[in-house]
Short mmCIF file of the C-alpha atoms (twelve columns), coordinates in Angstrom:
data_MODEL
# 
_entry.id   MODEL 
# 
loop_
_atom_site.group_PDB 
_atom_site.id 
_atom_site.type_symbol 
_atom_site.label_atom_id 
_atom_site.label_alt_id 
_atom_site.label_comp_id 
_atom_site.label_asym_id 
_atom_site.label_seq_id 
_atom_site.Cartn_x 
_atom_site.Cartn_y 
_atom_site.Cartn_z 
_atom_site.pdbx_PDB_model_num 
ATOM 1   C CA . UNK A 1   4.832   -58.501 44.641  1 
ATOM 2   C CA . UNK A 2   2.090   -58.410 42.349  1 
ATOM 3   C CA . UNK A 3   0.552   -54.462 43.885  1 
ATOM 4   C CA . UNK A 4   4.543   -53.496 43.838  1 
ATOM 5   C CA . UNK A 5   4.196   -54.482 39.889  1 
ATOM 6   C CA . UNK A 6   0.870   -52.945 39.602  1 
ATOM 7   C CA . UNK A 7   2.230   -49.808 41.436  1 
ATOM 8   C CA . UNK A 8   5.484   -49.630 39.123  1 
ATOM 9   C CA . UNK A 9   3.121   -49.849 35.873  1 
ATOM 10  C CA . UNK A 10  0.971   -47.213 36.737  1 
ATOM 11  C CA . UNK A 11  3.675   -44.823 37.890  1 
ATOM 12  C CA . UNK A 12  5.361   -45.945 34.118  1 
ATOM 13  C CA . UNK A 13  2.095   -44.959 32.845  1 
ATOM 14  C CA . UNK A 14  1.550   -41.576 34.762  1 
ATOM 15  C CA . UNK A 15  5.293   -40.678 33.459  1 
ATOM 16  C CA . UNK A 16  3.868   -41.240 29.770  1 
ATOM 17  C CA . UNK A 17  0.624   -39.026 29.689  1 
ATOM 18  C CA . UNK A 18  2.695   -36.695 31.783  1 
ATOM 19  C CA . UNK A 19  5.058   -36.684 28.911  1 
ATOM 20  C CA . UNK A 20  2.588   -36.780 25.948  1 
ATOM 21  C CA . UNK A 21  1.012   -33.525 28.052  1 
ATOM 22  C CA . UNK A 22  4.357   -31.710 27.976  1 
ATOM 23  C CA . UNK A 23  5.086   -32.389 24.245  1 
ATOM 24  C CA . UNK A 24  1.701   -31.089 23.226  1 
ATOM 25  C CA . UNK A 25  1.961   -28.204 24.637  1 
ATOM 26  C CA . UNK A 26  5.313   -27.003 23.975  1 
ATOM 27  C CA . UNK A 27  4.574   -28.549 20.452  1 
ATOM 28  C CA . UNK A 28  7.617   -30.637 20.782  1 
ATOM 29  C CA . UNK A 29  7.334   -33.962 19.195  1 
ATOM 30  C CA . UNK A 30  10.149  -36.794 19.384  1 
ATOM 31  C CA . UNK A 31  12.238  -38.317 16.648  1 
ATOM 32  C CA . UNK A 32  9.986   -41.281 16.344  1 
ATOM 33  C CA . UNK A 33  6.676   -38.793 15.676  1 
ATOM 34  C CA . UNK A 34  8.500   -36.782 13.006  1 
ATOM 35  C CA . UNK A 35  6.318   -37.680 10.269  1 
ATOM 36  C CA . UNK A 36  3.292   -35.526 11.193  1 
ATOM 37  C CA . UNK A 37  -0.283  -35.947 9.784   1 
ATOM 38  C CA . UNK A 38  -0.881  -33.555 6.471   1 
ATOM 39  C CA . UNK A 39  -2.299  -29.867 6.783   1 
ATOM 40  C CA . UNK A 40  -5.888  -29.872 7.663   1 
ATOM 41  C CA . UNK A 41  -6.303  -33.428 9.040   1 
ATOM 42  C CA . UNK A 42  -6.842  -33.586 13.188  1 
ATOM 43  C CA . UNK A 43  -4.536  -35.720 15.034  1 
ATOM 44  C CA . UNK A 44  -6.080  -38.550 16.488  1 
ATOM 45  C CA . UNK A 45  -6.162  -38.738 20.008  1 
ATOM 46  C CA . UNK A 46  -4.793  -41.128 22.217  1 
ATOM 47  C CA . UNK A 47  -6.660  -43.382 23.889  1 
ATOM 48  C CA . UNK A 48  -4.379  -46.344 25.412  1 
ATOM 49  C CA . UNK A 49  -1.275  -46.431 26.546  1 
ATOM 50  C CA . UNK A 50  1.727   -47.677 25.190  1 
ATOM 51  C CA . UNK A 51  1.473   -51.236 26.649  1 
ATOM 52  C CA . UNK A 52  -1.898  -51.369 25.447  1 
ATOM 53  C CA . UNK A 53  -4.138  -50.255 28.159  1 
ATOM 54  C CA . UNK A 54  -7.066  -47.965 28.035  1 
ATOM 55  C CA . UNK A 55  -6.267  -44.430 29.650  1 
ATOM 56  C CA . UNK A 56  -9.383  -43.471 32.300  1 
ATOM 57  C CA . UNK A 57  -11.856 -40.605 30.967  1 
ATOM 58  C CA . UNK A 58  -10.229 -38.047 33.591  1 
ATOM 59  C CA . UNK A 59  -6.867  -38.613 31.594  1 
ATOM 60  C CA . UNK A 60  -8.505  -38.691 28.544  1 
ATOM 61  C CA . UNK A 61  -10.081 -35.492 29.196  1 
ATOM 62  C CA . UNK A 62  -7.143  -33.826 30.499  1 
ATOM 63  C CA . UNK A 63  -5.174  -34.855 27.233  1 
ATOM 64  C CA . UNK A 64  -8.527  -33.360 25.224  1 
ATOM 65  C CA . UNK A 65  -8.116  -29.933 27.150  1 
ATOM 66  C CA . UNK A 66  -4.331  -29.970 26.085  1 
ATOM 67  C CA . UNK A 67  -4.820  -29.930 22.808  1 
ATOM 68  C CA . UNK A 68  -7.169  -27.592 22.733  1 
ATOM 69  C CA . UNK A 69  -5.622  -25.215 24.497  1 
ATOM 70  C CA . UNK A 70  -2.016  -25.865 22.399  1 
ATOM 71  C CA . UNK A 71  -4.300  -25.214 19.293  1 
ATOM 72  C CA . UNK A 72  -5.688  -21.822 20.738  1 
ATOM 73  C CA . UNK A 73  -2.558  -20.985 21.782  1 
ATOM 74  C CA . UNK A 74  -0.975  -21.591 17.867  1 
ATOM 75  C CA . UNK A 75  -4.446  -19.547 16.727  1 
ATOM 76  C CA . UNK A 76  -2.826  -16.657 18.435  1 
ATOM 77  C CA . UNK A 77  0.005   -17.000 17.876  1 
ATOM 78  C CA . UNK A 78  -0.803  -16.763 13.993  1 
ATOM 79  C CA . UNK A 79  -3.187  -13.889 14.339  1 
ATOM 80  C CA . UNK A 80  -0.418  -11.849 16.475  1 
ATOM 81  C CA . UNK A 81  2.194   -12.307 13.648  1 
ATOM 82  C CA . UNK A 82  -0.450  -11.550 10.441  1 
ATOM 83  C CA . UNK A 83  -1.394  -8.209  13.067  1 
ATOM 84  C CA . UNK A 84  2.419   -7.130  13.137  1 
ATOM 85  C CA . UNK A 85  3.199   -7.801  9.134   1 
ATOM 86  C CA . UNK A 86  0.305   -5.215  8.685   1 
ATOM 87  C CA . UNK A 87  1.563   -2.998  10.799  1 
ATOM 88  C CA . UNK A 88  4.549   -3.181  8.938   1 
ATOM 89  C CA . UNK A 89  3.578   -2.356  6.083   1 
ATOM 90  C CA . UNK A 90  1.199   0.189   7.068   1 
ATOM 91  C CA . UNK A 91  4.579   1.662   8.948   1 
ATOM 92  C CA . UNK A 92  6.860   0.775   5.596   1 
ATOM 93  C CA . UNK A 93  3.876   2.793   3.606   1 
ATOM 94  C CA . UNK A 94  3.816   5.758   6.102   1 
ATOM 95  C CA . UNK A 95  7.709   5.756   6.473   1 
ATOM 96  C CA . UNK A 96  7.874   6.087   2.383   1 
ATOM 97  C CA . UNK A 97  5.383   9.075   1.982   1 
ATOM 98  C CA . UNK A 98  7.159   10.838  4.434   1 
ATOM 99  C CA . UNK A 99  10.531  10.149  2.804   1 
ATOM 100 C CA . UNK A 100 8.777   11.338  -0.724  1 
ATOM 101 C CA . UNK A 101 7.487   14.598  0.868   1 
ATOM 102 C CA . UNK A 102 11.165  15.331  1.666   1 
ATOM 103 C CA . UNK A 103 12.012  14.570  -2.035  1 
ATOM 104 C CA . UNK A 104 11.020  17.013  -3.709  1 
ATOM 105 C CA . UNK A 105 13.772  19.772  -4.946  1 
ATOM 106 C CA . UNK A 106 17.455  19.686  -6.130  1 
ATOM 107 C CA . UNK A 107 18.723  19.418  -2.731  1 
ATOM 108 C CA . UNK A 108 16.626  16.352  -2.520  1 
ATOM 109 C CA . UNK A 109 17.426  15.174  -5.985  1 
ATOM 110 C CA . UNK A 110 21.132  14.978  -5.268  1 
ATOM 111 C CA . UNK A 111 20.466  12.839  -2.032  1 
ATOM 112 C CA . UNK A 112 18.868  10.172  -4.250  1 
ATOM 113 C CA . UNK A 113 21.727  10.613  -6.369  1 
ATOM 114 C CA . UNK A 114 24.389  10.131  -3.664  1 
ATOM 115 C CA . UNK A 115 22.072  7.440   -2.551  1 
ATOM 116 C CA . UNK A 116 21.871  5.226   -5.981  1 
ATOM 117 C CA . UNK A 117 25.438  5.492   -6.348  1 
ATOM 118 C CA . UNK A 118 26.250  4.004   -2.853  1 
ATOM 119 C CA . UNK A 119 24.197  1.278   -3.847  1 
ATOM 120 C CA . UNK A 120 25.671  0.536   -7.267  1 
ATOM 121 C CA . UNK A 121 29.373  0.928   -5.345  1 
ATOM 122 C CA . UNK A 122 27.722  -2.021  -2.803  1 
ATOM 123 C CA . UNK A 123 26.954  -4.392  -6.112  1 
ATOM 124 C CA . UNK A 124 30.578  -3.148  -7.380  1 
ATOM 125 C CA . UNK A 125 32.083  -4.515  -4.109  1 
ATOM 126 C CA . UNK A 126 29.897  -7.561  -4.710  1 
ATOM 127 C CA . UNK A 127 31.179  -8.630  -7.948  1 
ATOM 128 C CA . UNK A 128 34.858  -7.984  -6.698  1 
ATOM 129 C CA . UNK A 129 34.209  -10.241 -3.721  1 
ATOM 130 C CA . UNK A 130 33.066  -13.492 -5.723  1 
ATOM 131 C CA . UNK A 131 29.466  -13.352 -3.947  1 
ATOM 132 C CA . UNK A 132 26.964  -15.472 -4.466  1 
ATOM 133 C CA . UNK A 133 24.559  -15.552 -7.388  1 
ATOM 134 C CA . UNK A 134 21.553  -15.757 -4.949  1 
ATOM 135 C CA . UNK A 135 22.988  -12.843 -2.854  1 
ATOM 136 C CA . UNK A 136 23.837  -10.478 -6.012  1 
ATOM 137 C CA . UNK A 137 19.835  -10.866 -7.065  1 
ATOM 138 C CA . UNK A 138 18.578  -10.096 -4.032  1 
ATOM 139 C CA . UNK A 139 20.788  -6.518  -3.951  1 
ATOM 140 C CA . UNK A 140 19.516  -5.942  -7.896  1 
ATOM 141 C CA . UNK A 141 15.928  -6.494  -5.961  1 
ATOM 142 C CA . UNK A 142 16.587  -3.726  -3.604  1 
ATOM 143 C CA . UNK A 143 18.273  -1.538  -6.036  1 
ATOM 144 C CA . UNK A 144 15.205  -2.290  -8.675  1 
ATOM 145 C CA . UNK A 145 12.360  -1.149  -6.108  1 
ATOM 146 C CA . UNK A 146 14.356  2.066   -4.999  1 
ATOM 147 C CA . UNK A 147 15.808  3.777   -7.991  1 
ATOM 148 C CA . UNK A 148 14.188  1.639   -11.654 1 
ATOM 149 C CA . UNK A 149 11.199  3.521   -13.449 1 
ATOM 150 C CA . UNK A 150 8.734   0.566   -12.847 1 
ATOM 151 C CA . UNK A 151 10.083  0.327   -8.938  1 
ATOM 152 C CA . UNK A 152 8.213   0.565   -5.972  1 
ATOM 153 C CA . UNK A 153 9.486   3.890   -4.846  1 
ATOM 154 C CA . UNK A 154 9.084   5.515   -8.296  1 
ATOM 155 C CA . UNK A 155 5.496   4.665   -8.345  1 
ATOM 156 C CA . UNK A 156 4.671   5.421   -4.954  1 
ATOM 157 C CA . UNK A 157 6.358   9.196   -5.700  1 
ATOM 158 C CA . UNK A 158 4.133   8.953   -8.907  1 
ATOM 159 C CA . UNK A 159 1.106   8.476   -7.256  1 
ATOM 160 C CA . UNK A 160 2.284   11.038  -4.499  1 
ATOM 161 C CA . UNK A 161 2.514   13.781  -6.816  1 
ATOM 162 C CA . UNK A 162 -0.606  13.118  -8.910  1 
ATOM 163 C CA . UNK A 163 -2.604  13.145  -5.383  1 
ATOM 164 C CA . UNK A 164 -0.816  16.430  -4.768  1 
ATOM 165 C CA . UNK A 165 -1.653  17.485  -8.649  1 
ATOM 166 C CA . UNK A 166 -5.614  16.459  -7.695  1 
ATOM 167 C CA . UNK A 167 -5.498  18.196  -4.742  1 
ATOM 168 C CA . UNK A 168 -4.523  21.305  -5.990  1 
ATOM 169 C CA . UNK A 169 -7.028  21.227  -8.648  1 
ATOM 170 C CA . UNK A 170 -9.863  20.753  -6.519  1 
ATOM 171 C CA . UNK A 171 -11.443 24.536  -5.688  1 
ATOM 172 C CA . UNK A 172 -11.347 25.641  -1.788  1 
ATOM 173 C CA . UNK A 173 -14.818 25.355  0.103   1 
ATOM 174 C CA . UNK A 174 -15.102 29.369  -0.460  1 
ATOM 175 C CA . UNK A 175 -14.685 29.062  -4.268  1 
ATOM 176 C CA . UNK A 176 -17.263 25.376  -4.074  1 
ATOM 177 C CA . UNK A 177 -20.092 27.573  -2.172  1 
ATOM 178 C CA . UNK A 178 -19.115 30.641  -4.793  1 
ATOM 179 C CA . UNK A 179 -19.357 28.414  -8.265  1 
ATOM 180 C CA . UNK A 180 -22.533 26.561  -6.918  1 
ATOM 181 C CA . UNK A 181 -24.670 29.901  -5.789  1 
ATOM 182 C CA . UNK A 182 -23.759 31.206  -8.965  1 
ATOM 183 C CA . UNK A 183 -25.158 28.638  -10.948 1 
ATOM 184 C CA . UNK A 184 -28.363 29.292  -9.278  1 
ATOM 185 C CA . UNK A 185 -28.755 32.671  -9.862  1 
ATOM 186 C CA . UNK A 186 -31.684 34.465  -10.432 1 
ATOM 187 C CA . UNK A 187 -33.401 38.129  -11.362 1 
ATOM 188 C CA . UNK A 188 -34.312 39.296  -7.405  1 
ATOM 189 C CA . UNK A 189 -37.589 39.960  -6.436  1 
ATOM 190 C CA . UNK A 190 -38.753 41.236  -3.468  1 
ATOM 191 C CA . UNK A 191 -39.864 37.376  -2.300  1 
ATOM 192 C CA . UNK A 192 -36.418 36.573  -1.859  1 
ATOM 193 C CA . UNK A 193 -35.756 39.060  1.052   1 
ATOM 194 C CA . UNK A 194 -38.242 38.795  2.416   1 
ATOM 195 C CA . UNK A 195 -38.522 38.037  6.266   1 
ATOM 196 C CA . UNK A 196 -40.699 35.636  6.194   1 
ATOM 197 C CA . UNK A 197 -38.488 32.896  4.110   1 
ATOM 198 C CA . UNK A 198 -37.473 29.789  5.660   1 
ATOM 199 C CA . UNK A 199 -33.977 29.481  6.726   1 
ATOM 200 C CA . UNK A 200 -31.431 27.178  4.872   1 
ATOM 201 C CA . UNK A 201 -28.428 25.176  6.023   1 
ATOM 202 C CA . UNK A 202 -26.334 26.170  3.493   1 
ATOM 203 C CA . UNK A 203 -23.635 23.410  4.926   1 
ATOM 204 C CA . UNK A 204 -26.088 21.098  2.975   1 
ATOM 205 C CA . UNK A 205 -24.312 19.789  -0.023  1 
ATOM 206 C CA . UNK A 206 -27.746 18.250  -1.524  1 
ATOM 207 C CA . UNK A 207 -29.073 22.348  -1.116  1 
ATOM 208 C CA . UNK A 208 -29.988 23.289  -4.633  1 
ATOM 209 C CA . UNK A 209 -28.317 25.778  -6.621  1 
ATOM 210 C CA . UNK A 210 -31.198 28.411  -6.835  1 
ATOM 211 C CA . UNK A 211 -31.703 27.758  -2.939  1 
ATOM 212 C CA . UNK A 212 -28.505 28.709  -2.005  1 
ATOM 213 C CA . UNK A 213 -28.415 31.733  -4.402  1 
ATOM 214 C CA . UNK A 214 -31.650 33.109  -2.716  1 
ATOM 215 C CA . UNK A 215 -30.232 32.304  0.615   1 
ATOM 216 C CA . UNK A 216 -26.978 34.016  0.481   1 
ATOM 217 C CA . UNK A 217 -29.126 37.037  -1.431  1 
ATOM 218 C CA . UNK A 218 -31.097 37.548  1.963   1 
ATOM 219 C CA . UNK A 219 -27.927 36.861  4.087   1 
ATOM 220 C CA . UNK A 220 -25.862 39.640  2.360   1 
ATOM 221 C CA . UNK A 221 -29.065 41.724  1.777   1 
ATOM 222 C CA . UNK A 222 -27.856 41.775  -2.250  1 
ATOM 223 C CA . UNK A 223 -29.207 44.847  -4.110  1 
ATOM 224 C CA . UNK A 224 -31.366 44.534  -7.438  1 
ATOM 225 C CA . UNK A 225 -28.693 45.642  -9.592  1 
ATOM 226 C CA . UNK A 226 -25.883 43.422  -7.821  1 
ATOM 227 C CA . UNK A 227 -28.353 40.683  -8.160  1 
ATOM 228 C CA . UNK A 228 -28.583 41.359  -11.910 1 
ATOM 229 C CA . UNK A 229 -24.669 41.563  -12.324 1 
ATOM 230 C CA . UNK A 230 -24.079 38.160  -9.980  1 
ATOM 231 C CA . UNK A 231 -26.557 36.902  -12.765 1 
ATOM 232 C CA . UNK A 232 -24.559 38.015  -15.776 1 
ATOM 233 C CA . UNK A 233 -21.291 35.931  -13.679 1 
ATOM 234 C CA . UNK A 234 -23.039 32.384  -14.167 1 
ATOM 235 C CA . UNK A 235 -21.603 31.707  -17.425 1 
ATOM 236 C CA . UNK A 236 -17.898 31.974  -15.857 1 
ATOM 237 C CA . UNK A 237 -19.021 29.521  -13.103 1 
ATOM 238 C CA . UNK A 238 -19.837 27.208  -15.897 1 
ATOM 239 C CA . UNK A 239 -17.045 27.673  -18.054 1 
ATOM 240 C CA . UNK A 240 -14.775 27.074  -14.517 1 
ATOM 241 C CA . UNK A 241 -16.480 24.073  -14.164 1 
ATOM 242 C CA . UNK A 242 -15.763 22.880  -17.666 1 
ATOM 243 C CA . UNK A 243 -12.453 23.593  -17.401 1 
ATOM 244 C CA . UNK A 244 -12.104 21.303  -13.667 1 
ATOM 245 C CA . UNK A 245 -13.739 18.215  -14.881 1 
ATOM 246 C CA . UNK A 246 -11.808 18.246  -18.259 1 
ATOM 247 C CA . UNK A 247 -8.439  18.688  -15.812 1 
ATOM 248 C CA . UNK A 248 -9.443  16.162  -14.154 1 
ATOM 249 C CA . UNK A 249 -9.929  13.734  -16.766 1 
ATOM 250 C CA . UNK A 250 -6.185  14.714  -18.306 1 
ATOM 251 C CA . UNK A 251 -5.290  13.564  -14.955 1 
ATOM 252 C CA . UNK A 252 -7.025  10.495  -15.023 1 
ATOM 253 C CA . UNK A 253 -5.455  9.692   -18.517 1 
ATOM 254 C CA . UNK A 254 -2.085  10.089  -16.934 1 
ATOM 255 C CA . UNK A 255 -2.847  8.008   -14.313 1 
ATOM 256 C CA . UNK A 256 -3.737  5.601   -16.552 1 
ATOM 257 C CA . UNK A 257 -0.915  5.878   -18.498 1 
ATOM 258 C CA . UNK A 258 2.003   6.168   -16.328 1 
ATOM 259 C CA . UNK A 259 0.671   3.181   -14.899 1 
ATOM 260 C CA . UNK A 260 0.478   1.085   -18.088 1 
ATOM 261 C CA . UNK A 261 4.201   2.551   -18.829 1 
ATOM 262 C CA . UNK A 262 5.377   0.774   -15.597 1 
ATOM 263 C CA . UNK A 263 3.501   -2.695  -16.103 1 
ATOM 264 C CA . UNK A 264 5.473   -2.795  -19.705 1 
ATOM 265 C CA . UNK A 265 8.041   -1.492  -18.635 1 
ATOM 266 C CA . UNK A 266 8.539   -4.179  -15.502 1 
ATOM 267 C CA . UNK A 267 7.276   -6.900  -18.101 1 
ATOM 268 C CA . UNK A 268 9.915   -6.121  -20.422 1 
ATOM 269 C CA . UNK A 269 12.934  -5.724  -18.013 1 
ATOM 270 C CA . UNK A 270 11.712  -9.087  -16.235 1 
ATOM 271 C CA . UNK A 271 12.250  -10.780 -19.641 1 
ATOM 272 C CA . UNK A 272 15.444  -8.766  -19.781 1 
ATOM 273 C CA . UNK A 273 16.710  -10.745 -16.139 1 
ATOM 274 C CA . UNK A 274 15.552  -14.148 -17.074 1 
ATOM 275 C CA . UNK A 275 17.887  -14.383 -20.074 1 
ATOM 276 C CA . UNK A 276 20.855  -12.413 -18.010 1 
ATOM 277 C CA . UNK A 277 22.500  -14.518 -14.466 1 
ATOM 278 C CA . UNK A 278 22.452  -11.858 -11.604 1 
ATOM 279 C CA . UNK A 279 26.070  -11.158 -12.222 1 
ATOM 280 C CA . UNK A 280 25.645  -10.153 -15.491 1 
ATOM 281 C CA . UNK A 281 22.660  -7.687  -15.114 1 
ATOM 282 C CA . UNK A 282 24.982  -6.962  -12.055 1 
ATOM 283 C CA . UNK A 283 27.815  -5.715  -14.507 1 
ATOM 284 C CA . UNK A 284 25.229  -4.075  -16.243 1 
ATOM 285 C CA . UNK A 285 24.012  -1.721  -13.338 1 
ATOM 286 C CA . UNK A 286 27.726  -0.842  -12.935 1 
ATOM 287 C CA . UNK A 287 28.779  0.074   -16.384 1 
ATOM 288 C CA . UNK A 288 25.950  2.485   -16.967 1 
ATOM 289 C CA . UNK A 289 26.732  3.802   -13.574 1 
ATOM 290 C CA . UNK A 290 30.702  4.454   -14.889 1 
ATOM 291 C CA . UNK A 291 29.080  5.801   -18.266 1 
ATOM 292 C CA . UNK A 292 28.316  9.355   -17.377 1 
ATOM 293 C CA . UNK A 293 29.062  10.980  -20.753 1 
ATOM 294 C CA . UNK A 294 27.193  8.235   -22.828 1 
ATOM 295 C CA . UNK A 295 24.145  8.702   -20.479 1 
ATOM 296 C CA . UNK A 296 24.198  12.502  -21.435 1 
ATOM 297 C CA . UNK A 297 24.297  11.700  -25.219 1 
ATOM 298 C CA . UNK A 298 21.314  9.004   -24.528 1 
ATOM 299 C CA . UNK A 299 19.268  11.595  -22.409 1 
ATOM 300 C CA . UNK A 300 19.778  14.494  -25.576 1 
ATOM 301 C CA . UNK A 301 18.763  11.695  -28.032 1 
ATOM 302 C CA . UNK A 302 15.838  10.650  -25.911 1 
ATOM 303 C CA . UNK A 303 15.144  14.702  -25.570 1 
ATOM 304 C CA . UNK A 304 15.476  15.529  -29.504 1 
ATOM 305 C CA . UNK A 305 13.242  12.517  -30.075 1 
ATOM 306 C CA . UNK A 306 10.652  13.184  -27.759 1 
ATOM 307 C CA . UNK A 307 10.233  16.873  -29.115 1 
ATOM 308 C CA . UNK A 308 9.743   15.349  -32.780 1 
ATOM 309 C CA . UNK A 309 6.729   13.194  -31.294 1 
ATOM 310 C CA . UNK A 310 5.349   16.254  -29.990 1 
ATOM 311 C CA . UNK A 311 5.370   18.213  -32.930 1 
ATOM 312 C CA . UNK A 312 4.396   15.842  -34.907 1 
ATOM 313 C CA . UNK A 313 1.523   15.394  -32.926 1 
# 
């Protein structure tokens, strides 16, 4: 009788770690464990059984490998899901530049048109339904970062067309290689085509100015007098180069500015909201939207007031 006990109290024991193995793994706990220890603390780890008795070091070691493994196995889990929200937004960022490159023209402007007034019918159909305050702000949320000045879509296309404006700005390679030999030119001498002179990389963008002149002089076996004339041409090279890096820095300003224009602009609007409930900025979105003749009259004011700033400037 007293092996038949033993026997029965080791199977009742087996059942247990077999049990505490399952639940750490599947990270299951029971009702009675619900009050877990706080984030960053380690779990201790059992060492007896319920009834007291001490657990042999293969068990114990078994239990140790679990929870290893069930904390390796929440490591990945973690890294896997911070992997995909990047590529999300990498694909969210991608998706939207290709969306702005396709916005660009009147056929295009109408489409966002069309678009913002689906979405102000949607918060229309809101209000008339009784919906929720919570659900009413989060459509205001989409409708702020698609079509409001300080919304993510209008910066993004802001930013979109400056890097197009930059772009443009920048001279080709031919015109780089043109401007830069130019500002090295000099009165030819025999010396310089000479066969004897070292050859140049000229795909070397620390190669000096005069270098490269003297190069491309050799290479296109220049004449004296077109020599002299490339010469005279320096001072438009210059003046070309003047004119870029103040162009540039116009663009910078802008930059700078448009940018500033949508922090205040957000700040100011946020402010705006917190006084307003949802509904009421709600009603808001949909009266200016059934307001087309006193937008026109805002839009001239804004016009007539904007051209006195100018010339007063």
């Amino acid at each position: 009788a007293s092996t038949q006990a033993s026997k029965t109290q080791a199977s009742s024991t087996e059942i247990e770690i077999m049990q505490t193995q399952s639940q750490t793994q599947s990270g299951f706990t029971s009702p009675s464990s619900s009050i877990r220890p706080s984030a960053g603390t380690k779990r201790p780890l059992m060492t007896t059984t319920k009834d007291g008795k001490q657990l042999s070091e293969k068990k114990l070691r078994r239990l140790e490998k679990n929870r290893l493994s069930a904390r390796e196995c929440r490591r990945r889990k973690r890294e896997a899901t911070e992997d995909m929200l990047r590529q999300i937004n990498v694909l969210e960022g991608e998706n939207l530049r290709l969306r702005l490159q396709l916005q660009i023209g009147e056929e295009a402007e109408e489409s966002l048109k069309k678009e913002q007034e689906k979405v102000t019918d949607d918060i229309d159909t809101l209000l008339k339904s009784g919906a929720s305050e919570s659900e009413i702000f989060s459509t205001i949320e989409d409708f702020k970062e698609k079509f409001a000045d300080y919304g993510r879509d209008r910066r993004s296309s802001i930013e979109f067309h400056l890097q197009n404006v930059e772009r443009l700005l920048m001279p080709t390679q031919t015109t780089s290689v043109a401007m830069r030999a130019l500002h090295g030119g000099t009165p030819l001498v025999p010396a310089l085509v000479s066969p004897a002179q070292p050859k140049l990389d000229p795909t070397n963008p620390n190669l000096e100015p005069k270098a490269l002149f003297r190069y491309l002089v050799n290479y296109l076996q220049v004449t004296p007098q077109q020599s002299s004339a490339l010469k005279d041409s320096r001072s438009v090279a210059k003046e070309l180069d003047a004119s870029l890096d103040k162009s540039l820095q116009v663009l910078k300003e802008l930059r700078k500015r448009l940018t500033q224009i949508g922090v205040d602009l957000e700040s100011q609007f946020n402010e705006v909201r917190s006084i307003l409930t949802p509904t009421q900025a709600a009603k808001f979105l949909v009266w200016v939207s059934n307001q087309p003749a006193c937008m026109q009259m805002l839009n001239e004011l804004w016009s007539r007031d904007n051209e006195k700033t100018t010339a007063g400037e």
